[in-house]
N, C-alpha and C positions, 0 to 999 in steps of 0.2 A: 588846268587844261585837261590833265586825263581823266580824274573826276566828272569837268563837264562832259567829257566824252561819254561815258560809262553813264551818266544821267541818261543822257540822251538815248542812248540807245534802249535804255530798261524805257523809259518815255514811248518809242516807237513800237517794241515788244507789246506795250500795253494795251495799247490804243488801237493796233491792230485786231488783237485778241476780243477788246471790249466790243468793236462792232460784233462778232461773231459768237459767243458764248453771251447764255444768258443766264448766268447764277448767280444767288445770291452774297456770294462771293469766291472768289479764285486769287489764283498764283502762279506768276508764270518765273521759271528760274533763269536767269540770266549765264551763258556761257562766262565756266572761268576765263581768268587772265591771269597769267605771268609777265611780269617786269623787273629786268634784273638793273641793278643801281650797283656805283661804283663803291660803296663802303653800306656798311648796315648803319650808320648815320646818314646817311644820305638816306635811304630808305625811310629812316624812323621818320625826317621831316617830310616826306610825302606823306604819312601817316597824319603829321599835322596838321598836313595844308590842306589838306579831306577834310579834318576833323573844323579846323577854321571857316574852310569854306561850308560844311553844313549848319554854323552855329547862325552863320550869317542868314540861309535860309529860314530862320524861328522868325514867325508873324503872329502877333497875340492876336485874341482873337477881334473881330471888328464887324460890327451891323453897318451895312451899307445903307444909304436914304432909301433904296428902292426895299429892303428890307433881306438883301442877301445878307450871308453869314460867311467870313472864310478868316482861317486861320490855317497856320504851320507850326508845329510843335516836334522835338525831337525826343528818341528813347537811345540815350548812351550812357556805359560808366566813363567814357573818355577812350585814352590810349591808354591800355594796360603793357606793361612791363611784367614778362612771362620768365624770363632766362637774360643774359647778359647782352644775347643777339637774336631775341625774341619779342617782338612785341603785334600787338592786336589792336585792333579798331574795331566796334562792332556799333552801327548805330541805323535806326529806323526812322525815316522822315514820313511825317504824318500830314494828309491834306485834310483839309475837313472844308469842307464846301454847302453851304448851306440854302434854301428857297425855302421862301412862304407858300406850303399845300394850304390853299385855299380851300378846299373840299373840306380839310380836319383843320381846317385852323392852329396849323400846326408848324415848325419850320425843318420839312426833312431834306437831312445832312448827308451827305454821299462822303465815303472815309476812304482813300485809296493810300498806299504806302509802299516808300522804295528803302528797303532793307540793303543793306550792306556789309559785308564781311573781308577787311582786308587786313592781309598779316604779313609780317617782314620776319623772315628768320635767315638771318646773316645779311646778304645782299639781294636775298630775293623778294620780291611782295607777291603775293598769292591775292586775287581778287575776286570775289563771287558777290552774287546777291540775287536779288528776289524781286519784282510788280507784283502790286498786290490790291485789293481790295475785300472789303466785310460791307456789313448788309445796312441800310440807312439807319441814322436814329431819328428821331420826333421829339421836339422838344415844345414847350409853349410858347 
């Protein structure tokens, strides 16, 4: 649940933005959070259930009949264990979205990405992250 929460909102931050900035790509930082938990086990499994719940968003990739392209791929080392009541999540979810340019014959990929950084030290978790976007690719 607070995961989807924090999705959602980096989601809204984005979407806002991308009407209005026209670059080739950007980044907009999402306001921390703190949430304090009754034991730093209890914190570490919130760490988990992030990390559970993003493993679940990976989609290989897949050519549509109409000839789209979409895939979800993640960039994480897991939950690192720092100190005894220390520990980190750090991981970047990847969109990759794909159309056939007709004009080049070509199919370009639009790449946006929701970055995440959350940490437990003791009973607190610290949570920050990022929306983001880079520039299309062209493939054949």
């Amino acid at each position: 649940m607070r995961k989807s929460l924090f999705r959602m909102a980096l989601a809204g931050v984005m979407a806002s933005s991308m009407a209005t900035f026209t670059h080739a790509s950007g980044q907009l930082p999402v306001p921390p959070s703190t949430e304090q938990f009754k034991s730093h086990e209890a914190c570490f499994a919130a760490l988990e259930d992030t990390y559970t719940e993003d493993m679940k968003q990976i989609r290989p990739k897949k050519r549509e009949p109409n000839g789209d392209v979409r895939e979800v791929t993640l960039d994480t080392k897991g939950i690192e264990r720092l100190g005894p009541k220390h520990a980190r999540y750090e991981a970047t979810l990847w969109y990759h979205n794909g159309r056939l340019n007709s004009e080049l014959q070509k199919t370009e990929t639009s790449h946006t990405y929701e970055r995440l950084l959350s940490e437990c030290t003791d009973k607190t978790l610290q949570t920050s992250g990022e929306n983001g976007y880079t520039l299309s690719t062209f493939d054949p």
